[in-house]
N, C-alpha and C positions, 0 to 999 in steps of 0.2 A: 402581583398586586391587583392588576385587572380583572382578575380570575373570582379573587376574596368580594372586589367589588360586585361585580353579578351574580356572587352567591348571595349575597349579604339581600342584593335589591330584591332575588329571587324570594329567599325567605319573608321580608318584610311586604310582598304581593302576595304570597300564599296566607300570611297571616291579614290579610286586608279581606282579600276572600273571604279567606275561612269567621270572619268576623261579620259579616256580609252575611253571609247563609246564616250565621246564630240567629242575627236580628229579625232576618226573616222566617226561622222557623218559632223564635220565641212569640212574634208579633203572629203567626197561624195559628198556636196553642191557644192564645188567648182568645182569638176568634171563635175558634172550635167551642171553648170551655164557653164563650158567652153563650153559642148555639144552644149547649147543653141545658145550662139555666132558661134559656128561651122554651124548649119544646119539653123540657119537663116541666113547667109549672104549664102547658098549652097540655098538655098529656093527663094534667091532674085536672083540667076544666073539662076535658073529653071521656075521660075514666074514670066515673061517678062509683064507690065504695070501699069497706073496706077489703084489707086483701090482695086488691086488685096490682098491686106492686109490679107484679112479675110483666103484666099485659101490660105496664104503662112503659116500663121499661122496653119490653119489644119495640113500640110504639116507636118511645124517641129514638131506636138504632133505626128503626127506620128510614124516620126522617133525616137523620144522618146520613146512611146509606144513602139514600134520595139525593143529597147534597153534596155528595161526591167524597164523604168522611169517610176513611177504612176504618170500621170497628178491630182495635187491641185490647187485651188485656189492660193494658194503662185508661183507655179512653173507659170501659166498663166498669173500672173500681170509680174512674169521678164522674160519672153518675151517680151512681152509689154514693158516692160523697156528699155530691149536690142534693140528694134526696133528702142524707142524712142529715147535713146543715140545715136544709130549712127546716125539716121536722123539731131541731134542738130550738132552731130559734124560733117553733111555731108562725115562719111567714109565708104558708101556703098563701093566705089571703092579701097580702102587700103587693103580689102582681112579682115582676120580674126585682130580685133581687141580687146587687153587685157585691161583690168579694172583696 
């Protein structure tokens, strides 16, 4: 019976954890995605034309890089994302825009 009990507490510590690391890697994402919106619409006041996509985007891995972000696969499509959101919504000019 002692045995079931410290199994039981053991699970309900690892799920306390593990619930623990979510929140804080869900609350990093969010930080990171605001970064993104931050240095691409600073990327599009720096990188005057058209075309110019590919160079703005270096740009903000950059500054990423610089910040201590690993560029993935995942973080390079929402760029992409973000770019393409604002383009739909037309709010280059609105300054920084929230999701």
């Amino acid at each position: 019976m002692k045995e079931q009990i410290f199994g039981i507490l053991e699970m309900l510590l690892l799920a306390g954890v593990l619930a623990i690391i979510s929140i804080v890697l869900r609350d990093r994402k969010k930080a990171i995605l605001a970064q993104v919106h931050t240095y691409v619409q600073k990327a599009e006041n720096i990188v005057q034309g058209s075309g110019m996509g590919a160079e703005k985007k270096r740009l903000v891995i950059a500054w990423l890089e610089t910040s201590g972000v690993k560029i993935t696969g995942y973080l390079s499509k929402a760029i992409d994302d973000v770019v393409t959101g604002l383009n739909e919504k037309k709010a280059w000019a609105l300054g920084e825009v929230k999701k």
